[in-house]
ZAMARGU-4260 file (C-alpha; in steps of 0.2 Angstrom, whole numbers, plus 5000, padded with zeros to 4 digits):
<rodrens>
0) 5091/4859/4917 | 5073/4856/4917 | 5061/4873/4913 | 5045/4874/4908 | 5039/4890/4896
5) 5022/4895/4896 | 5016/4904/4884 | 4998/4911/4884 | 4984/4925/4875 | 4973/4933/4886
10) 4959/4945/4877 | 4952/4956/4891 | 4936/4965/4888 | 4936/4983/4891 | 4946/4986/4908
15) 4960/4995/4918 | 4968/4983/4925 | 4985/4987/4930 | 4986/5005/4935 | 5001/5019/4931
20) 5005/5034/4944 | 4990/5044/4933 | 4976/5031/4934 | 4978/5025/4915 | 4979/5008/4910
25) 5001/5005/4907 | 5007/5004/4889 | 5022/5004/4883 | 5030/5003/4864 | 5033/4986/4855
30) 5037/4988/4834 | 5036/5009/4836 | 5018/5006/4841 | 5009/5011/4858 | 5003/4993/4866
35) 4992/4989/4881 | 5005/4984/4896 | 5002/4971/4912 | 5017/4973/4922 | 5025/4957/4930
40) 5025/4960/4947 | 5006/4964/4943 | 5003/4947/4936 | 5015/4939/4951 | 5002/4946/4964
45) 4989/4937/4954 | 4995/4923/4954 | 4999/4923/4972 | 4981/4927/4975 | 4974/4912/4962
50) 4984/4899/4974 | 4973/4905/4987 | 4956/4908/4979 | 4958/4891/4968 | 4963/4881/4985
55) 4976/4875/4973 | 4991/4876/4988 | 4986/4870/5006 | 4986/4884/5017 | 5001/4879/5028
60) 5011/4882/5009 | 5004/4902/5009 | 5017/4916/5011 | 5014/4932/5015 | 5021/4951/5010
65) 5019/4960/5025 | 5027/4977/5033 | 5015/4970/5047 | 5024/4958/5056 | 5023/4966/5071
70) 5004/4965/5073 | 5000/4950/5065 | 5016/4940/5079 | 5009/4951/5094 | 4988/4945/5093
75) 4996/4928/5092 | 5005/4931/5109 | 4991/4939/5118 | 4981/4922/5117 | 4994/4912/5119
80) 5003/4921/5134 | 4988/4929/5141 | 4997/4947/5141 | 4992/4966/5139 | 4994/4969/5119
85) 5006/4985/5122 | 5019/4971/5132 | 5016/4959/5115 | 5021/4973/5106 | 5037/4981/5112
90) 5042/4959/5116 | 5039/4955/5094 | 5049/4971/5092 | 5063/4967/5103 | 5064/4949/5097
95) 5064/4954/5079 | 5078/4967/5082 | 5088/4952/5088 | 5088/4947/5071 | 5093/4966/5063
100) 5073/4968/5059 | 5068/4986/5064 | 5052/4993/5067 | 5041/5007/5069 | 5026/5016/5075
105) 5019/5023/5059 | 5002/5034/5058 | 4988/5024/5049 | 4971/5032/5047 | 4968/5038/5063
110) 4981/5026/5075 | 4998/5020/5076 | 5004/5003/5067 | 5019/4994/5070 | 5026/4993/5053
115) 5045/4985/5048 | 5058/4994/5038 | 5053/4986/5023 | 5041/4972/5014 | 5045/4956/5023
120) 5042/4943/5012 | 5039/4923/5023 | 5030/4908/5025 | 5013/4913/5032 | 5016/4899/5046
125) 5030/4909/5054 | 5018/4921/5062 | 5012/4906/5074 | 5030/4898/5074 | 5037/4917/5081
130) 5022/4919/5091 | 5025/4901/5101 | 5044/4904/5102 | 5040/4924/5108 | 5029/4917/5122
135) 5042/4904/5128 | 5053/4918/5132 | 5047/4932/5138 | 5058/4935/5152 | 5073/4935/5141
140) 5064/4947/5129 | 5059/4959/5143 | 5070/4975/5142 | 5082/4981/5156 | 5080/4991/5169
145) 5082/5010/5165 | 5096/5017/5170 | 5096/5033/5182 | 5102/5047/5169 | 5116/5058/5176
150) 5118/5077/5176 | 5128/5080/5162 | 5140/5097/5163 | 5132/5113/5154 | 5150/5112/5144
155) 5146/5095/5138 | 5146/5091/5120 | 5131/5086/5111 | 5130/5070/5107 | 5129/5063/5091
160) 5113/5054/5086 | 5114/5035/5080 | 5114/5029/5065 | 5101/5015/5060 | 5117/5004/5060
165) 5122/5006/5077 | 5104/5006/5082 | 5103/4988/5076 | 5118/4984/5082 | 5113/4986/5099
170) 5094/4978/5097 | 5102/4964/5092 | 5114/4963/5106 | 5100/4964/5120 | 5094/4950/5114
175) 5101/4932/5120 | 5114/4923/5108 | 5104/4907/5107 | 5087/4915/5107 | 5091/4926/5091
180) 5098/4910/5084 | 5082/4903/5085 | 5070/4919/5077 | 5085/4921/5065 | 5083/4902/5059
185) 5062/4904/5060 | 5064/4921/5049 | 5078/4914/5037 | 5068/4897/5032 | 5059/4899/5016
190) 5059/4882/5012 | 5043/4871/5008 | 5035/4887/5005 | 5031/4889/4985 | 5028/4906/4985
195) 5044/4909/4991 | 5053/4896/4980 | 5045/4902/4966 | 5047/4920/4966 | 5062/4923/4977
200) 5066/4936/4989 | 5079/4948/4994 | 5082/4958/5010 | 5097/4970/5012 | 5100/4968/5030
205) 5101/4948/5028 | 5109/4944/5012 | 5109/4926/5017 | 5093/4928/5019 | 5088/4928/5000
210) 5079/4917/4990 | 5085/4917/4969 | 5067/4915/4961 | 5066/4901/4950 | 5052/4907/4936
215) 5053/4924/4928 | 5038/4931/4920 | 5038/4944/4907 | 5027/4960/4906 | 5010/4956/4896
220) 5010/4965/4882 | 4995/4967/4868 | 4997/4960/4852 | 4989/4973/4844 | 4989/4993/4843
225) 4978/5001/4858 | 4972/5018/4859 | 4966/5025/4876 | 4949/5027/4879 | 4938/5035/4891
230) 4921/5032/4901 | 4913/5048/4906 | 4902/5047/4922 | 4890/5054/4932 | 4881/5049/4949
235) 4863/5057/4955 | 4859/5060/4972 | 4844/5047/4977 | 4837/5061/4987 | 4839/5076/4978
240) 4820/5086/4972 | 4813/5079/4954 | 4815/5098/4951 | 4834/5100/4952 | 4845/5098/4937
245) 4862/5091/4937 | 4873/5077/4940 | 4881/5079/4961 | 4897/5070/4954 | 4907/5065/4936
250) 4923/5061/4929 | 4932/5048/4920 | 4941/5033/4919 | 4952/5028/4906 | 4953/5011/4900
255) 4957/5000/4886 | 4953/4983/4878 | 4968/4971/4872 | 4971/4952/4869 | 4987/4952/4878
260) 5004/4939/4875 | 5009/4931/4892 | 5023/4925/4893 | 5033/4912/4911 | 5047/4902/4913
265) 5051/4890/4929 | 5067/4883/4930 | 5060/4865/4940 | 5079/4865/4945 | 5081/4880/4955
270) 5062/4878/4962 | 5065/4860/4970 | 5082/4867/4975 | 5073/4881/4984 | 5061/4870/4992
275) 5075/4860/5002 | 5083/4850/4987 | 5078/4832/4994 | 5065/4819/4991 | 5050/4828/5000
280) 5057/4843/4991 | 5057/4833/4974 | 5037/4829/4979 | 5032/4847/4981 | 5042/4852/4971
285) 5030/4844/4956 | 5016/4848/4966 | 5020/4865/4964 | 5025/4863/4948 | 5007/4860/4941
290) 4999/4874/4954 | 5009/4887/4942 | 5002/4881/4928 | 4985/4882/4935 | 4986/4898/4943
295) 4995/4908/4929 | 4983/4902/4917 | 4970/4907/4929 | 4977/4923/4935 | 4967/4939/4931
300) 4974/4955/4940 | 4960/4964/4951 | 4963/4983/4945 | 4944/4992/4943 | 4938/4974/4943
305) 4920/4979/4951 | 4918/4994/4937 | 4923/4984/4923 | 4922/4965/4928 | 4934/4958/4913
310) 4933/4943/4920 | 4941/4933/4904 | 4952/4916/4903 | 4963/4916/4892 | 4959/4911/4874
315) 4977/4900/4869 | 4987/4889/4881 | 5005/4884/4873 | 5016/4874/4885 | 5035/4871/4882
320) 5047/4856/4891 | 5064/4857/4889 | 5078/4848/4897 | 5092/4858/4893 | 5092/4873/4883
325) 5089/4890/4883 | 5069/4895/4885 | 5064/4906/4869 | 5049/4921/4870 | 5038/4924/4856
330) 5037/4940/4859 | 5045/4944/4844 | 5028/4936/4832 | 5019/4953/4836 | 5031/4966/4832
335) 5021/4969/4816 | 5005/4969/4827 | 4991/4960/4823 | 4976/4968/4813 | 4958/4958/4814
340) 4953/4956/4794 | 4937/4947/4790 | 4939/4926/4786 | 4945/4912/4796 | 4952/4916/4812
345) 4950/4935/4807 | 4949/4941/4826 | 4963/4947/4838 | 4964/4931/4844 | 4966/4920/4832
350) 4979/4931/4820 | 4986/4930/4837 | 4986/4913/4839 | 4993/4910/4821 | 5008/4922/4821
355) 5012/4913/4837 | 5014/4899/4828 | 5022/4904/4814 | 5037/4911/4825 | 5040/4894/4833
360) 5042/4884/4817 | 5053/4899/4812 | 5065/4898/4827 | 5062/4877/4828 | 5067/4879/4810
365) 5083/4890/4812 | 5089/4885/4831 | 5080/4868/4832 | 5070/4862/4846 | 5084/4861/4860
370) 5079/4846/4872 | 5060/4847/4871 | 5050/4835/4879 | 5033/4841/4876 | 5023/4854/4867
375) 5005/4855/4871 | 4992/4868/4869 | 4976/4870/4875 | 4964/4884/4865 | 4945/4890/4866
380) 4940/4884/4847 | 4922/4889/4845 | 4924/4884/4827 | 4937/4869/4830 | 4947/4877/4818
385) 4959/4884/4825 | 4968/4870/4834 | 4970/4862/4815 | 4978/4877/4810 | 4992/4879/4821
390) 4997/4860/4820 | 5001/4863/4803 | 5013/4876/4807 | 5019/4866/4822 | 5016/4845/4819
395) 5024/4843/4834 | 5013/4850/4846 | 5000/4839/4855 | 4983/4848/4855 | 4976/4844/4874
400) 4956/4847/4876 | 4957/4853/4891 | 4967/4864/4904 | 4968/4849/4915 | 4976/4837/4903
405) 4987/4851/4897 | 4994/4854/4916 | 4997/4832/4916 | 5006/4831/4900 | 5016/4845/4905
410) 5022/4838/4923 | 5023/4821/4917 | 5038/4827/4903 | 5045/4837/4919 | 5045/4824/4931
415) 5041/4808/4921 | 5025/4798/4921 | 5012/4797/4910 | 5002/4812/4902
</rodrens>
């Protein structure tokens, strides 16, 4: 089983990057010391976003996480089936209840949106795919005729109301067998779609549905001891008389600064399987492959960005190819956590960087290298230092000069070729 490990440090100037329910930066405990946290469905949506803002998938390969679906299906009908957008509507709810899919009229600011049960995660290009096969059939998606209610008897018992079960149950019967055949098969299909492939999905309703993700990423977690801090501010008002004292508005916002460990896994395995398990799979498959190398190195969550603009790459680049074998965190090399000193490499970063490499020839020595292929690593080196010093605690490791020829040698051990 061919995986890839990636395993990266990240120092972010001062930043609040991923938010708790109180507005400070998430920690968490790592050696019975408090440590900066980046969750990793924080560093997921990151990455999701770094396909898209580095073009490094083609747009047809998007996905998208939406309770929207609704909205997005019914604009699409309206200029494709010239209709009123209320008739779109109600048609895109009707035809996804045909599949079990139940939505909505939720207040949003001052309106009504149609909003599913839950986060629908798809390939983007089902909207237009749903939206042509919604227009084709509008006649079959109409509802019926209502029915003339009549008088019920005073004495009449009061009828129980429906569960959401039997209210799916009948949406999906009013639509046509072949018809929800069709939008089950649009809504089911995740395959050449990365995102998808990559991260997996689940949906209650449609077990069959579901998607197993084929990389896991770990929570970022800092290397070092954090203690919280705080920014105090104040705003003036531009038009307020010279004369007047006083700030018109303060506060603060916690934040921290921390040189975070990263580390992925992606099972190649499992992700061309996902992507339809045959030879145009196999070729997007490695396509893919080198897209989330790229973006989770490039990947910086959003979170108080325009306060705080830590825009910071990471520092140390460590890729692992295995075939075979069970992938190994080095989480473990900062349990004692770092401390900067003054000397060589006396920073965050590099005492990072060399208890890093300490732990793999450690675990190399005691459980040996378990069908590794390659092991490069890509580091900002100032100095030119540093790079020396971790290939003598790792000889092994090929020292790549540049991101680029980091993400080649690494898909050439995966898929063969030439680094």
């Amino acid at each position: 089983m061919m995986k890839l490990e990636l395993h990266i440090l990240q120092n972010f100037a001062p930043s609040n990057l991923n938010r708790d329910d109180t507005g400070s930066p998430k920690d968490c405990d790592l050696g019975g010391v408090r440590r900066a946290r980046i969750s990793s469905q924080c560093y997921k949506r990151a990455i999701r976003e770094a396909f898209v803002t580095h073009q490094l998938l083609d747009e047809k390969e998007w996905a998208i996480r939406t309770k929207r679906l609704v909205e997005a299906v019914s604009e699409r009908v309206v200029a494709i089936a010239k209709i009123d957008p209320d008739r779109a509507k109600q048609t895109v709810v009707r035809a996804l209840g045909g599949a079990k899919l139940t939505a909505e009229l939720k207040p949003e600011g001052d309106h009504q949106v149609w909003k599913t049960q839950y986060l629908l995660f798809l390939p983007s290009r089902i909207v237009e795919e749903l939206a042509l096969l919604v227009s084709g059939h509008l006649d079959a998606l109409a509802p019926p005729p209502a029915k003339a209610e009549e008088p019920k008897p005073e004495t009449a018992a009061k009828a129980k109301p429906k569960s959401k079960k039997q209210e799916k149950s009948e949406a999906k019967d009013e639509v046509p067998v072949e018809l929800r055949k069709q939008i089950e098969q649009l809504l089911a299909d995740g395959s050449r779609t990365p995102e998808l492939g990559l991260f997996g999905r689940m949906i209650a309703d449609a077990p069959e549905w579901n998607v197993d993700a084929a990389c896991q990423v770990a929570h970022a977690v800092s290397t070092h001891r954090v203690s919280m801090e705080f920014d105090f501010y104040t705003a003036i008002d531009d038009l307020k008389p010279e004369d007047t004292a006083g700030s018109d508005m303060m506060g603060t916002i916690p934040f921290n600064s921390a040189c975070f460990y990263r580390y992925l896994v992606l099972d190649v395995n499992d992700l061309t399987r996902n992507l339809g398990d045959d030879a145009d799979a196999k070729k997007q498959a490695k396509k893919t492959f080198a897209a989330f190398i790229r973006a989770a190195v490039l990947a910086i969550p959003s979170g108080k960005q325009n306060s705080m603009a830590a825009h910071n790459p990471p520092s140390f680049i460590l890729t692992v190819v295995r075939d075979g074998g069970a992938p190994r965190s080095l989480a473990n090399a900062f349990v004692d956590p770092v401390r900067p000193k003054t000397g060589d490499h006396g920073d965050l970063v590099g005492q990072s960087v060399v208890k890093l490499s300490k732990l793999l020839a450690a675990l190399d020595g005691v459980y040996g290298i378990e069908g590794r292929k390659d092991l490069s690593f890509c580091v900002v080196d100032p100095d030119g230092t540093l790079a020396k010093t971790f290939t003598e605690k790792a000889p092994e490791a090929h020292h790549r000069t540049s991101l680029d020829a980091l993400v080649q040698a690494a898909t050439a051990a995966a898929f063969g070729g030439t680094a």
